[in-house]
N, C-alpha and C positions, 0 to 999 in steps of 0.2 A: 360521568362528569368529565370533560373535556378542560385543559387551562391553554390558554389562547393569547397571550400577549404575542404582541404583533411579529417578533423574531423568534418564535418555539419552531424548529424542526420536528415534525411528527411521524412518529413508525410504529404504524399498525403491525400488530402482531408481534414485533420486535422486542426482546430484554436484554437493560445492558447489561454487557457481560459483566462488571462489578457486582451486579446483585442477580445474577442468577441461581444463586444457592434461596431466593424466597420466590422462586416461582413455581406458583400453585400450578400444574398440569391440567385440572378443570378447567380455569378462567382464562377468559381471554384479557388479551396484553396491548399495552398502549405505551408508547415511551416518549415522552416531550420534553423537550430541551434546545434550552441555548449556550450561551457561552460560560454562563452563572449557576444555571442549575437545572436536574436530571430530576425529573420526577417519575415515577415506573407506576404504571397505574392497571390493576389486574381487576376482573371483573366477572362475577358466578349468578348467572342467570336462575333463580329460583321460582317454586310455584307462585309463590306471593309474595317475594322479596327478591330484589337486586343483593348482592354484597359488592363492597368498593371495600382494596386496599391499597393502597396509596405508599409510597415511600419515597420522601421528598428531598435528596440530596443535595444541599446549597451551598458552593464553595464561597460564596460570600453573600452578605445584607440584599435581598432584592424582593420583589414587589410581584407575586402570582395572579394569576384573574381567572378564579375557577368560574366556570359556566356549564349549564345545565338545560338543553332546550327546552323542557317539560319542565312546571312545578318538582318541587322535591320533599315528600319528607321522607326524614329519614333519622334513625339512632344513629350515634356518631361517636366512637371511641375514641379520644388521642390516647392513641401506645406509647408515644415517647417525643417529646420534647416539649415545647407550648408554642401558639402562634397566633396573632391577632388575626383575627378574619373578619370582615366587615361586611355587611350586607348593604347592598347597593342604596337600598331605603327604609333599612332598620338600624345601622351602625355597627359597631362592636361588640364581636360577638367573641370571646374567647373561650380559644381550646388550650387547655390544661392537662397534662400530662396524668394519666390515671382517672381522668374522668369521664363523663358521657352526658350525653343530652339526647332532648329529641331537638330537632329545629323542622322548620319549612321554610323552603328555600325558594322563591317564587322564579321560575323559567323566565326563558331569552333575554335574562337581565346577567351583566358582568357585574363580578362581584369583585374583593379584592383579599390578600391576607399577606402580613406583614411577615418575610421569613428571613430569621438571624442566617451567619454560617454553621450549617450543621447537617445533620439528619431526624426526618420527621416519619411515623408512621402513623399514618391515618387510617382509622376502619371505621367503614359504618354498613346499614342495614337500609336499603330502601324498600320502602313499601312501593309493590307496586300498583298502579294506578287502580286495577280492579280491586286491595284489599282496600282502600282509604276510604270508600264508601259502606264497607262495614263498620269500620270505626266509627263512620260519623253516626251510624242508623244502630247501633247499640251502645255506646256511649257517648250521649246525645248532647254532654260538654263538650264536646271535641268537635262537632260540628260549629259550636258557637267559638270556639277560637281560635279553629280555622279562617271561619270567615271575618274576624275581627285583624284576622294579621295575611287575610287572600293578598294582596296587590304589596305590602312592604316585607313579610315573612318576619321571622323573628322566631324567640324557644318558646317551645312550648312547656316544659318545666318549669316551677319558680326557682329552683337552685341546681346546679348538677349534683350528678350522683358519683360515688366512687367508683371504680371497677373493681369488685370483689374477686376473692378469688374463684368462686367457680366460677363467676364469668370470665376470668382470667385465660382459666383452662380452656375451656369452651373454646375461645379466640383461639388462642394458642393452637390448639386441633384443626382449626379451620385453615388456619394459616399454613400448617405444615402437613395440609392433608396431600397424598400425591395418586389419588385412585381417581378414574375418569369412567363416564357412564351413567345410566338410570338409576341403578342401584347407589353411585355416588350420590347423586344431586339429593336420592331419599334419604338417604343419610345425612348429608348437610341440611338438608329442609329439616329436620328434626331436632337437629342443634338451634338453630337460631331461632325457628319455634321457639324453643325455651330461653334465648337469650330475649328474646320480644319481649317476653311476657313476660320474664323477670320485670323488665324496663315499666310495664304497665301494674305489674304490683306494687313496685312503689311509687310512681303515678297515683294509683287508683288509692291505696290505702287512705293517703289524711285527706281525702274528700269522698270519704264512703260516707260519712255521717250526713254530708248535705245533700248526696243521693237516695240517702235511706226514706226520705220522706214519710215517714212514718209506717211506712211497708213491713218493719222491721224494730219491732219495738225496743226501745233503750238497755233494758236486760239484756235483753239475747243480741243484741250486737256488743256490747261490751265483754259477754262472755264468750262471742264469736271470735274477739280480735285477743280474748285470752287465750283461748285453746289456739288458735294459728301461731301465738307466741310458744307456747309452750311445745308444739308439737313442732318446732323450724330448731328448735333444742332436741328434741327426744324424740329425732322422727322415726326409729326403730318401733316404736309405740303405735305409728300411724295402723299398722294391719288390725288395730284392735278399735277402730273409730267409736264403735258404740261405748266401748268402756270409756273410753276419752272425753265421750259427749256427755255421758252421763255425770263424772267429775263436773263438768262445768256446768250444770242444768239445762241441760240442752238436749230434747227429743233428736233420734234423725230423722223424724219429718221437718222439724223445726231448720236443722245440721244441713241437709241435702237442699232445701227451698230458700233455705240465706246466700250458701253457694253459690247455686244458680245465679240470682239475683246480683251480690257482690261482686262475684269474679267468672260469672262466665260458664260454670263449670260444676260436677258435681263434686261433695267433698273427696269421695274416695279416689275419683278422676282423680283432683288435683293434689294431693299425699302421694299416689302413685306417681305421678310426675316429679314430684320434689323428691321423693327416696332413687327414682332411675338415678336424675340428675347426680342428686351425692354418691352414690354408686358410681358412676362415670366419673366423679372428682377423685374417686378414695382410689379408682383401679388406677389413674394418669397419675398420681402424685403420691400415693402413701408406699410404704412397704410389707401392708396388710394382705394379706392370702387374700384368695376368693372366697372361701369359707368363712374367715374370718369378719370378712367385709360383709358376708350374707347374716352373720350374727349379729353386728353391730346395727345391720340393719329391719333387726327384727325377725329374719326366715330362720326357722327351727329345720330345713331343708338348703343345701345351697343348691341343689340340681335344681329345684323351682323358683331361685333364686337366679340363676344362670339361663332359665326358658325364659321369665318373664324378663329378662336383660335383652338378649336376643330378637324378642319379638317384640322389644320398644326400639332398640335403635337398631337392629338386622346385622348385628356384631356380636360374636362373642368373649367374653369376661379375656380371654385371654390377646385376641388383638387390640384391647383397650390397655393393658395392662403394661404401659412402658413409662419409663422416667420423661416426664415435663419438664426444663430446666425452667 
């Protein structure tokens, strides 16, 4: 994303020195500015996603014009302040400080956002171009509103979402990550993997019922969306899925063939993604052992606790393990 009012000075690759203590060593660096305000714009090339963060320095009230040569969607976090942004042919779009959306941003259109005196941090997640035609060809709402909002763009969410705290962290990490390389990029691809698809779990959940189309009969998805509750509670419990299914009458042929269908994924698949995840929250932010955290999280072993860490995100328990402010 490029901002373009007719008097911005632009220096590729350039940060100002003011804010050089947030720059990522991955991404590449953009810095545009006039007499009013500094905007430092860094950029992390991933498999199927862009990241942008943004940090938008305004020594007084003026008037931005982000643009984008290509369509855009994208997740979009405001970290810190609020800002009216306006879509050139959808209006007012506001970003609120602790929340997130998806939007689609339709390309070689100038857009606008209203910004006080202050400092803004924007983060978002783009899809790129090759993953948006997944989206549309396996959840085949997304096609229909896409193309309801192609040419004026607008959110695709009905309300924003909060930024929780593990996604909290998650950011948090990304932002202050300073390793560069293959093995980097795998590792941040694997973050924001799960920051996605957080995004499309709550997306996806309160419109599972008018995709269930009858594939999925009224019981077993009611006690589908019981067990997901119960087990985002007591997900130390996940390694025992069968006993869990059973609680709630629920075969895992029944368990594993709802999954698929609902979210993509088998159930054991996605339990073992939510337990990494809180693992990864408990090591950045608690003052729990490694052991301790391997109990909370179900493993009667932390060594197999510490493999299965390692060969999800290619780190181990102990370079995760540092205070988050």
């Amino acid at each position: 994303m490029e901002f373009l009012p007719s008097s911005t000075k632009i220096q590729l690759g350039k940060s100002p020195s003011t804010l050089l203590e947030h720059r990522i060593p991955i991404a590449q660096v953009a810095t545009f500015q006039t007499d009013d305000i500094t905007i430092f714009s860094q950029r992390i090339r991933l498999k199927n996603f862009n990241l942008q963060f943004h940090i938008i320095d305004a020594k007084k009230d003026t008037i931005i014009t982000p643009f984008t040569k290509d369509d855009l969607l994208t997740v979009h976090y405001m970290l810190r302040g609020d800002i009216d942004a306006y879509l050139k042919d959808a209006g007012l779009m506001p970003l609120q400080r602790g929340e997130y959306n998806m939007f689609w941003v339709p390309g070689n259109k100038f857009h606008e956002a209203k910004v006080l005196a202050g400092q803004y941090w924007s983060f978002h997640i783009d899809l790129q171009p090759h993953s948006i035609p997944w989206l549309s060809r396996d959840l085949a709402f997304f096609s229909k509103i896409l193309s309801s909002m192609q040419q004026t763009g607008g959110t695709i969410n009905s309300v924003p979402y909060q930024i929780e705290s593990f996604e909290k962290v998650v950011i948090l990490k990304i932002l202050s990550y300073k390793e560069t390389g293959g093995d980097a990029r795998k590792y941040l691809d694997n973050l924001v993997n799960n920051l996605f698809f957080t995004f499309l779990d709550k997306y996806l959940i309160p419109i599972i019922r008018q995709l269930a189309d009858g594939r999925i009969s009224d019981s077993d998805l009611a006690n589908i969306f019981a067990l997901i509750g119960h087990m985002e509670v007591n997900i130390g419990q996940s390694h025992n899925l069968q006993g869990i299914a059973s609680k709630f009458h629920l075969s895992m042929d029944t368990l594993d063939s709802s999954f698929e269908f609902l979210l993509g994924t088998p159930a054991e698949k996605y339990y073992h993604n939510k337990r990494m995840m809180r693992a990864f929250v408990l090591l950045g932010t608690s003052n729990m052992s490694i052991e301790g955290i391997a109990i909370h999280l179900g493993y009667k072993d932390h060594e197999l606790f510490e493999k299965d860490f390692f060969q999800y995100f290619s780190k181990t328990c102990s370079e995760i393990q540092v205070e988050v402010e």
